[in-house]
C-alpha positions in Angstrom: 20.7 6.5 36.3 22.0 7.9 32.9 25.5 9.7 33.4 26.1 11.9 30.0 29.6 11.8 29.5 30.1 14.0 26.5 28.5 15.8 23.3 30.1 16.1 20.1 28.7 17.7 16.8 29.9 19.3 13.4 28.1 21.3 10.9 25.3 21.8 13.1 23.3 24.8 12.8 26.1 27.6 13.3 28.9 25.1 13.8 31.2 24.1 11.6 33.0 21.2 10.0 34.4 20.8 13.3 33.3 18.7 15.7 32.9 21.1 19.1 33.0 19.1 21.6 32.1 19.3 25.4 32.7 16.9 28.6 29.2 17.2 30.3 30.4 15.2 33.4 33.4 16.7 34.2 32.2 20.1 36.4 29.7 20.6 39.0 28.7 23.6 37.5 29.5 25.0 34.2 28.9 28.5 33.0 28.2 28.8 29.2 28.4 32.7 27.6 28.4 34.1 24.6 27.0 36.5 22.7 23.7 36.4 20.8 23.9 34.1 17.6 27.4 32.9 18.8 26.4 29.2 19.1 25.4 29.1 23.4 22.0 27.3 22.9 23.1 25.1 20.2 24.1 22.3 22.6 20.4 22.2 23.8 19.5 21.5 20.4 22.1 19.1 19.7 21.2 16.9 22.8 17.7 17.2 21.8 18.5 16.1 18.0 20.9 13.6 19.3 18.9 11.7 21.6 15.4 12.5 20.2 15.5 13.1 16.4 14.5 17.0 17.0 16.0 20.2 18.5 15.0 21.7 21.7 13.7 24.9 19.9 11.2 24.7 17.1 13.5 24.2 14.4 13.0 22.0 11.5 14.7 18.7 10.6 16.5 20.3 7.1 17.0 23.5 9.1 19.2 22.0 11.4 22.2 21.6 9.2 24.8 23.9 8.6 23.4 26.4 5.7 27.1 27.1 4.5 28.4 23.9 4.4 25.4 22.2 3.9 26.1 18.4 4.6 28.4 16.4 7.0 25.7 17.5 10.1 26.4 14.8 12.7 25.6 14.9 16.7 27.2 11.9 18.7 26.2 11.9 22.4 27.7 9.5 24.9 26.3 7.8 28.3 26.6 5.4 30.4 23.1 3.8 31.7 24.3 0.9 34.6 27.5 -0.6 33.5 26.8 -0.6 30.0 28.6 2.6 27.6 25.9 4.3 24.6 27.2 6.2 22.3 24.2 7.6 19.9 25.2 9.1 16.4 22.5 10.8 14.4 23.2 12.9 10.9 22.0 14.1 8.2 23.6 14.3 4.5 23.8 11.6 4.7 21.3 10.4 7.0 22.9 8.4 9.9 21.0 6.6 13.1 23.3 4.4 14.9 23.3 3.0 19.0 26.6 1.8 20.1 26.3 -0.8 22.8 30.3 -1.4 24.5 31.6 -0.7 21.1 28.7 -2.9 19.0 26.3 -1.2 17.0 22.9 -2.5 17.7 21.0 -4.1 15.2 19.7 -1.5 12.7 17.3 -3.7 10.8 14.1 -2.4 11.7 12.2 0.6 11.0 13.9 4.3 12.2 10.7 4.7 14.5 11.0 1.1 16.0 15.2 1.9 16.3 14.3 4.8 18.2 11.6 3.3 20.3 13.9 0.9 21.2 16.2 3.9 22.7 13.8 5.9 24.4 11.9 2.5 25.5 14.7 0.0 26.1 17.7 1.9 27.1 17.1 5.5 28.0 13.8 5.0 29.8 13.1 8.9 28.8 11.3 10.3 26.1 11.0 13.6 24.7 8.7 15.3 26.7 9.9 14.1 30.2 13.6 15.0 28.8 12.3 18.9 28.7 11.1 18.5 32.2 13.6 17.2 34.1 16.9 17.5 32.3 16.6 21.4 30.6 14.7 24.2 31.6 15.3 27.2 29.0 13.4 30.4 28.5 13.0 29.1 24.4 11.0 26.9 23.4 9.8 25.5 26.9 6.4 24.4 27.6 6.9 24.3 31.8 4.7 21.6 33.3 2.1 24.2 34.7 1.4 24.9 31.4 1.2 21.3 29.9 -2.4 20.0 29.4 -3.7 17.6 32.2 -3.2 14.5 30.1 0.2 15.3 29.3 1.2 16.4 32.9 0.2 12.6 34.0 2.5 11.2 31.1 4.8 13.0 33.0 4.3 12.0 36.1 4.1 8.6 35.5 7.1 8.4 33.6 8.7 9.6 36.5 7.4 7.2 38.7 7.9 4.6 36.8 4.4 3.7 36.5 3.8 4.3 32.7 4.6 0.4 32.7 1.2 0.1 34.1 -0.2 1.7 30.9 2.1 -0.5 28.6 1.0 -3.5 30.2 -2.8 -2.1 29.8 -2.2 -1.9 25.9 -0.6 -5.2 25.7 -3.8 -6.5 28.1 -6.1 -4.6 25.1 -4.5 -6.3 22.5 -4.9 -9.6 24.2 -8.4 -9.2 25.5 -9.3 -8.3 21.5 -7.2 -11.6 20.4 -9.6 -13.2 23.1 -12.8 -11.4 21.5 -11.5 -12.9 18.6 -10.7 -16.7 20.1 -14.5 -17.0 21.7 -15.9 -15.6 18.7 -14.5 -18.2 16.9 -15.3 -21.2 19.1 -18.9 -19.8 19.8 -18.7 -20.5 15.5 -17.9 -24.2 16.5 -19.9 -24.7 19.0 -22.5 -23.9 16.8 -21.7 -26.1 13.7 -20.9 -28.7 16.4 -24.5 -28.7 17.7 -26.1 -28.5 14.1 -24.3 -31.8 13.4 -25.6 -33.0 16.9 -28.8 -31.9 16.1 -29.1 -33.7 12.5 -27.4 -37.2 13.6 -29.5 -37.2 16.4 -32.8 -36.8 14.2 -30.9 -39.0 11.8 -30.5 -42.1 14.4 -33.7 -41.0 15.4 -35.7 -41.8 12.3 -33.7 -44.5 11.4 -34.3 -46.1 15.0 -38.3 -45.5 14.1 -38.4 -47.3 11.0 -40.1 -50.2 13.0 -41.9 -52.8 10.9 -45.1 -50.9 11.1 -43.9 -47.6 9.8 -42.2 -50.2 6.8 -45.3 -51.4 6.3 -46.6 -47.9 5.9 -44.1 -47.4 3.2 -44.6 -50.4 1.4 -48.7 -49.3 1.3 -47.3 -46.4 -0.2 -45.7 -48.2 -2.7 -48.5 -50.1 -3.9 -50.7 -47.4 -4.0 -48.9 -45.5 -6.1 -48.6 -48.4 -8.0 -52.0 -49.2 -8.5 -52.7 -45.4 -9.3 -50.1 -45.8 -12.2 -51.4 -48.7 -13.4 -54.8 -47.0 -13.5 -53.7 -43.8 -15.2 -51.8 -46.0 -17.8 -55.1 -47.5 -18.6 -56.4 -44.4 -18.6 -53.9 -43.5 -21.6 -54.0 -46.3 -23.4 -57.6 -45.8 -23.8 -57.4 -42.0 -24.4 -54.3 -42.5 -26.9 -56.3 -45.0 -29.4 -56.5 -43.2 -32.5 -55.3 -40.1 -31.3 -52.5 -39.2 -33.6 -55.1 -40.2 -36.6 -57.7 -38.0 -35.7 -55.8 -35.0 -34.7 -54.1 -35.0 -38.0 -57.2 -35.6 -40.1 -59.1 -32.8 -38.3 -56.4 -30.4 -38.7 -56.0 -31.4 -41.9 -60.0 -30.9 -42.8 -60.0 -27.7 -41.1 -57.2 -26.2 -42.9 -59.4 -27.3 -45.7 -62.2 -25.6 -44.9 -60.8 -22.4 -44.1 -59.0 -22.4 -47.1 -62.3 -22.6 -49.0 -63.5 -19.7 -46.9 -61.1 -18.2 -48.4 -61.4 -18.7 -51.9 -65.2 -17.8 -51.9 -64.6 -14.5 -50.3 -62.5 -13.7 -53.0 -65.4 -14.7 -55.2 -67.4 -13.0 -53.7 -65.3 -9.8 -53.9 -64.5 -10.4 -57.6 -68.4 -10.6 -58.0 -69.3 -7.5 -56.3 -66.4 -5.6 -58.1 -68.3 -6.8 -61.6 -71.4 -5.7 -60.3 -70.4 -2.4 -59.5 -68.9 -2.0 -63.0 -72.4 -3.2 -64.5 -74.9 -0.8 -62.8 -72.2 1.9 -63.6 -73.0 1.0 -67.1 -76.8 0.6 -66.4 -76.8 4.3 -64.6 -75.0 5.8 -68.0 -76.9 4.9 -70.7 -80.4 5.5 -68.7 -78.8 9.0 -67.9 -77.5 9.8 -71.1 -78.6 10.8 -74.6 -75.3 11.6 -76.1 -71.8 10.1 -76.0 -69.5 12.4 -73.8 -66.8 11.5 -76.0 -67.7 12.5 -79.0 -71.1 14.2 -78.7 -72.8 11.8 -81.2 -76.5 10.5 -80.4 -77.0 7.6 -79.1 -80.3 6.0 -80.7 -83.2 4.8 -78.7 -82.4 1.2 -80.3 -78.9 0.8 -79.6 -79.8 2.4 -75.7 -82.3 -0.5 -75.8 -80.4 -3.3 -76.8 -77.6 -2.1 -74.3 -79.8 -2.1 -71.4 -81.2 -5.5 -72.0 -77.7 -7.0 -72.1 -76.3 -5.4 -69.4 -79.5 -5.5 -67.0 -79.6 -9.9 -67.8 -75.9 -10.0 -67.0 -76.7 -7.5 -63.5 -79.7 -10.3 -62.9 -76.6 -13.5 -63.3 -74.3 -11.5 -61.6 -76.4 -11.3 -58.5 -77.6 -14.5 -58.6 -74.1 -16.0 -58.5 -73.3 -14.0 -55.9 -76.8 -14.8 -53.4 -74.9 -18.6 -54.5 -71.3 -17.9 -52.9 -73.3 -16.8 -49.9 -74.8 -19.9 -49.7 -72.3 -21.9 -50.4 -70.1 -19.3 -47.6 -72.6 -20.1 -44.8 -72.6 -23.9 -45.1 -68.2 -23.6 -45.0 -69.0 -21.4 -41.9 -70.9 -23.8 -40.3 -68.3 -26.9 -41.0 -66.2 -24.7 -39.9 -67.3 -24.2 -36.7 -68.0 -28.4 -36.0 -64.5 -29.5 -37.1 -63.0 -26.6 -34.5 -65.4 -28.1 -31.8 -64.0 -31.8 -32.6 -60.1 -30.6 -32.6 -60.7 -29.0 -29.4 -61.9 -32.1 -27.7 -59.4 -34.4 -29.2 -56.5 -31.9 -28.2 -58.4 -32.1 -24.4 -57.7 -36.0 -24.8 -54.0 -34.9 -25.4 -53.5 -32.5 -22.6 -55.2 -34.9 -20.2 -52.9 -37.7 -22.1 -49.7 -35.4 -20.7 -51.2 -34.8 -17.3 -51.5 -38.4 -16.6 -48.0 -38.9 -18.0 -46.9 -36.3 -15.5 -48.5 -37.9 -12.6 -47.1 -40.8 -13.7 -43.9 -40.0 -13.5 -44.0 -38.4 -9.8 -45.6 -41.4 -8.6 -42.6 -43.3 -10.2 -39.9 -40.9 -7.9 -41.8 -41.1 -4.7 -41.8 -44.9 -5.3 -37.8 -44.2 -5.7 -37.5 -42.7 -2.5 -40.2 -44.9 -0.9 -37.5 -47.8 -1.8 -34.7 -45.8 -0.8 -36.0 -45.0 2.6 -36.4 -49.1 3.3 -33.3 -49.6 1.3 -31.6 -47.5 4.4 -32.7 -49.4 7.1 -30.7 -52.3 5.8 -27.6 -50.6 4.8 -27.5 -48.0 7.7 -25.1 -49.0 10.1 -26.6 -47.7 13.4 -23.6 -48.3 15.9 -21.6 -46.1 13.6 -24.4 -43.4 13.3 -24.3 -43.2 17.2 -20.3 -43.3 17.5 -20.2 -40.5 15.7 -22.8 -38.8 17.6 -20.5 -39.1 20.8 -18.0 -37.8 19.4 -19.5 -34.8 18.3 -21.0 -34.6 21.8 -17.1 -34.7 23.2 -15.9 -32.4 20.4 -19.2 -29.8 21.7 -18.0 -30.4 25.6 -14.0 -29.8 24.8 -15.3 -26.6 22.8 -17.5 -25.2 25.8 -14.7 -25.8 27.9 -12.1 -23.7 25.7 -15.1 -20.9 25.6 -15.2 -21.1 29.3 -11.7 -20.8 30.2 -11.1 -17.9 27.4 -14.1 -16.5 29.0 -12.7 -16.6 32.4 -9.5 -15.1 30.9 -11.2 -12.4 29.4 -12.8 -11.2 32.7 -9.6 -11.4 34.3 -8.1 -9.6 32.5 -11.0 -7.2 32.3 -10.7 -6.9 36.1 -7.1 -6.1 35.4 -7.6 -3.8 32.8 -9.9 -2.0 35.5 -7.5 -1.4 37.4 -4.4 -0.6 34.9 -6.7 2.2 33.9 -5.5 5.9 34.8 -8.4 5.8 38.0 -6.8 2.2 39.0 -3.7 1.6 40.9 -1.6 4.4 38.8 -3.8 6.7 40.4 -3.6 5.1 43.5 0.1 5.4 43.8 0.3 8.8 42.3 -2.0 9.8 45.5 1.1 8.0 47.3 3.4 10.4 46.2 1.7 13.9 46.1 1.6 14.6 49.3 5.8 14.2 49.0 5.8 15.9 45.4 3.9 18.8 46.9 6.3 18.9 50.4 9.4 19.1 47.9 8.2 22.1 45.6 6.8 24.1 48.7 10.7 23.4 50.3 11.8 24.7 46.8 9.9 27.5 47.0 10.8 29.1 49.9 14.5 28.7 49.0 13.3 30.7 46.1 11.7 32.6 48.9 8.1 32.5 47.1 6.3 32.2 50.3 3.3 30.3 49.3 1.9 26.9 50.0 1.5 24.6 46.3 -0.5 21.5 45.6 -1.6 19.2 43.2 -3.7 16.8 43.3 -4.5 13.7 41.4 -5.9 15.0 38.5 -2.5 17.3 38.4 -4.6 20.7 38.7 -3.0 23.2 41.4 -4.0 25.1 44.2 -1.9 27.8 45.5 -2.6 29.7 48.8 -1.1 32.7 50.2 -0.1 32.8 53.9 -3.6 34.6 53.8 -5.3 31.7 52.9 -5.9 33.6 49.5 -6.5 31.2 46.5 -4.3 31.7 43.0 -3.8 30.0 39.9 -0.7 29.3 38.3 -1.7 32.1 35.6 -2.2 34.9 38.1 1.6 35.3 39.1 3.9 37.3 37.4 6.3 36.3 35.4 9.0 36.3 38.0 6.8 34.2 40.6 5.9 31.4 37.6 9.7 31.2 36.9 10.2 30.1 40.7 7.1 27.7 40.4 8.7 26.0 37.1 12.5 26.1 39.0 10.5 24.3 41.9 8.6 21.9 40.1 12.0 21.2 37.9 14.2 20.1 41.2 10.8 18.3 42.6 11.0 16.1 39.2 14.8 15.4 39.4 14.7 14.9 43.0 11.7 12.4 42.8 13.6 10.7 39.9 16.3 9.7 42.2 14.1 8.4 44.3 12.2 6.5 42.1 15.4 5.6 39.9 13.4 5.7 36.9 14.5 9.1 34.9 17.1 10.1 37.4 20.4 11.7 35.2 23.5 13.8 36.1 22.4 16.8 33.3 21.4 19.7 34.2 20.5 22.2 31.2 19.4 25.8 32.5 18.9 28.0 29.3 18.9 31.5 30.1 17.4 31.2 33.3 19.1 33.9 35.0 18.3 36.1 32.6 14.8 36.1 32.2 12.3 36.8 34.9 14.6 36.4 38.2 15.8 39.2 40.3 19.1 39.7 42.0 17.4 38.1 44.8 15.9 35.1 42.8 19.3 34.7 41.3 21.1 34.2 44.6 18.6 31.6 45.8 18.6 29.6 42.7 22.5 29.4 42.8 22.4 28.0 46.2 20.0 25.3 45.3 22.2 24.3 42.3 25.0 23.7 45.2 22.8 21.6 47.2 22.4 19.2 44.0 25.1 16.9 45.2 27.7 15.8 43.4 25.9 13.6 40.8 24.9 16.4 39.4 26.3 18.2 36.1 24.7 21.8 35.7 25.1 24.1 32.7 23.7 27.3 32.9 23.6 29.2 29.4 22.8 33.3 29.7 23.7 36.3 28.9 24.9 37.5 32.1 28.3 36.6 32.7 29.2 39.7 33.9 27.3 38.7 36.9 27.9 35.2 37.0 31.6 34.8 36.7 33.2 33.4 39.8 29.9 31.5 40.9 30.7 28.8 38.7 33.3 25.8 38.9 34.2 26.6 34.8 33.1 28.6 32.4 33.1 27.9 28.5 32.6 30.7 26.1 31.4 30.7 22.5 32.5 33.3 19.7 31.6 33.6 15.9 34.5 34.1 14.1 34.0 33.6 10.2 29.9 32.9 10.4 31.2 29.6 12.4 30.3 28.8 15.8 33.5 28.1 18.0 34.4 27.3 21.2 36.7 28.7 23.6 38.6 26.4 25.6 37.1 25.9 29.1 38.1 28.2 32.0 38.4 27.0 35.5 36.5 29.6 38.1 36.9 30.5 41.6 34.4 29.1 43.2 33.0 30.9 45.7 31.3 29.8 48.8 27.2 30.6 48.9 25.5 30.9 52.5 
């Protein structure tokens, strides 16, 4: 059970650089008034900040510090939890997080989130959430369990029955069953390089165990066929290479000849054509002309003559010289054409020359690995080869071993995981409890004198029924009537924490509770359940009302505003009086 003892704070929203400070375990009941803005609620948020990192109300982290002062905000809260003494101090400008053990600040070397994981986790046993469930009910910032989504609602729950565990051991049981995943993964990669190394040293003692004199026999045929085959195609060469070189050159060398004559009577024959065209151009002008076009002067019949006989025995050379290149052309032509025929079957001699050299050579490797092959037998140690083999066969069995044990483990903790699920044994005990959850609101209720019969069942939806047998939801009641359902459900929580021992505190935070939705009526009833608490019980009621309220109360504080500062008023003791 956590016994808050007292809270202390400074420069924290309206407060100033004071601490304000107040005994939370002194009083059964404790009245807090004030009016509005004069500082009532702040203690909500300063518990809230203190244990939690965040207010009660939906304030923001740089909100929260004084905005005249504007540094120095610090909130220390002190419990006791068993027989150990916390004291938590949490500021900002600076920024201070520290848990107090008996006087010894725990270690503050990891991480802010981790540091406060180990509070709420490790030492509190109470997070956020379940802290605004069963330690404050307020009228701001309050989301009452009826309102809370299913999923939420179970967090509650099973915080309060200590069963949350459950799902903390399911993570950790996730985690592990992944590592696992991971782990037969991994050996299932073993097991099969294992059996590949099996599977060649078995083939490997296997062929070597076959190489019987008959299959070395085979190989040494092998050998001396491709011997002979060598031998034959170096014949082959020998023969095809006489002379080669010679007559390769020599025809290359002729037919670079001959097409280099080819060439020069072309342009011969080119040169000789050009001439002749320049002769019959003469020929055509002096058999078309009388007159030089020059000079207009006659040309005479005797000159024209003697022209034309020249010219017409140089045309007659001319062509014959040329009919001669032609000749001479077709017979280089021809040549030609023979010495290309001969180079072609000599180069045939060469490529087949190179193909046989190339056979040659691949005979010569398999001959290589022919030898090797019978080389092995000799050399290969075979007791080895099979030693090696068993151990790979032991190394495979040790490894399907390990698979089947992480195997088994996996299931089992599949089986497990089954049933740490929400439908497992959480639900299972839950179902244990409801029927008592649901006696203690409806006893709650009709102190509240809300006549109606509540339940919830395991998926935390509710069912109310009149005394008609007429169904409701939660929704359909008035704001008055919810407020009794949330007051019922509140004391059902704290009352089921003591049981349980899991959650279970002395605080009581009531925020302006009395001043919202209850009537004079309500009021009363509410009051005498806060006297039926016992007297491990702390209650602070914060309202407006204290008009009404004085004198129900064993002590009263007041808060005033004097100079834009919170302050409090030194605690009153009140008459109590007695409630029937």
């Amino acid at each position: 059970m956590i016994i808050f003892k007292t809270i202390k704070y400074k420069n924290f929203l309206s407060s100033g650089n004071t601490f304000t400070e107040i005994d939370l375990d002194n009083d059964k009941t404790t009245l807090v008034v004030g009016h509005n803005g004069a500082g009532k609620s702040t203690m909500l948020d300063a518990m809230s900040f203190g244990l939690f990192g965040k207010a009660h109300r939906n304030i923001k982290k740089d909100q929260l510090i004084n905005s005249i002062n504007n540094k120095g905000c610090l909130v220390e809260v002190e419990f006791h939890v068993g027989g150990n003494q916390y004291k938590i101090c949490r500021g900002i400008k600076p920024n201070v997080f520290e848990i107090w053990k008996n006087g010894t600040m725990i270690n503050q070397s990891s991480h802010a989130k981790e540091y406060q994981k180990i509070l709420e986790q490790n030492i509190l046993k109470l997070n956020h959430k379940t802290f605004h469930q069963v330690v404050v009910l307020g009228s701001s910032s309050f989301i009452p369990f009826m309102q809370l989504p299913a999923g939420i609602r179970r967090e509650v729950i099973e915080d309060l029955l200590d069963i949350n565990v459950f799902s903390k051991m399911n993570i950790i049981l996730r985690e592990k069953n992944a590592a696992l995943k991971e782990n037969i993964k991994d050996v299932n990669y073993q097991i099969d390089i294992v059996k590949n190394k099996i599977e060649t040293q078995t083939k490997y003692i296997r062929d070597i165990t076959a190489l019987t004199n008959e299959s070395r026999n085979q190989y040494e045929s092998k050998i001396h066929a491709s011997q002979d085959l060598i031998d034959e195609l170096q014949a082959k060469n020998s023969e095809l290479s006489i002379g080669l070189d010679e007559s390769v050159s020599a025809s290359e060398e002729r037919l670079r000849s001959l097409q280099d004559r080819k060439q020069d009577l072309l342009l011969r024959s080119q040169d000789r054509q050009t001439r002749l065209s320049h002769v019959s151009k003469r020929i055509t002008f002096f058999e078309e002309n009388e007159a030089c076009p020059v000079c207009d002067q006659a040309i005479s019949d005797g000159h024209k003559h003697e022209i034309l006989l020249t010219t017409k025995e140089s045309q007659n050379r001319g062509k014959a010289a040329l009919k001669q290149i032609g000749v001479e052309g077709q017979g280089v032509e021809s040549e030609i054409k023979e010495q290309t025929s001969i180079l072609s079957t000599l180069r045939d001699r060469v490529h087949q020359l190179t193909s046989n050299s190339q056979e040659i050579s691949k005979l010569q490797k398999d001959i290589v690995e022919y030898q090797k092959f019978l080389d092995k037998e000799v050399s290969v140690d075979l007791d080895k080869a099979k030693e090696d083999l068993s151990v790979y066969n032991t190394d495979k069995n040790n490894m399907m071993e390990r698979k089947l044990t992480l195997s088994d483990q996996f299931s089992y903790n599949s089986v497990i995981h089954e049933m740490l699920k929400d439908t497992g044994i959480k639900t299972k005990i839950i179902k244990q409890y409801l029927p008592v959850i649901n006696k203690l609101v409806n006893q709650y209720l009709q102190v509240l004198d809300f006549f109606v019969h509540f339940n919830l069942d395991e998926s935390f939806q509710e069912t109310i029924r009149s005394r008609h047998r007429d169904e409701f939801t939660y929704d359909s009641f008035s704001e008055g009537e919810k407020q009794r359902i949330d007051l019922a459900l509140l004391f059902t929580w704290r009352q089921i924490a003591k049981m349980k021992n899991s959650v279970a505190t002395n605080l009581l935070l009531l925020d302006e509770t009395f001043d919202s939705s209850l009537d004079h009526e309500g009021v009363e009833n509410l009051i005498k359940i806060l006297y039926t608490l016992g007297d491990d019980t702390n209650v602070f009621v914060i309202s407006h009302k204290g008009e009404i309220l004085d004198g129900r109360f064993s002590n009263k504080i007041e808060f005033v505003k004097e100079k834009n500062f919170s302050k409090m008023v030194k605690s009153s003791v009140q008459p109590q009086l007695s409630v029937v």
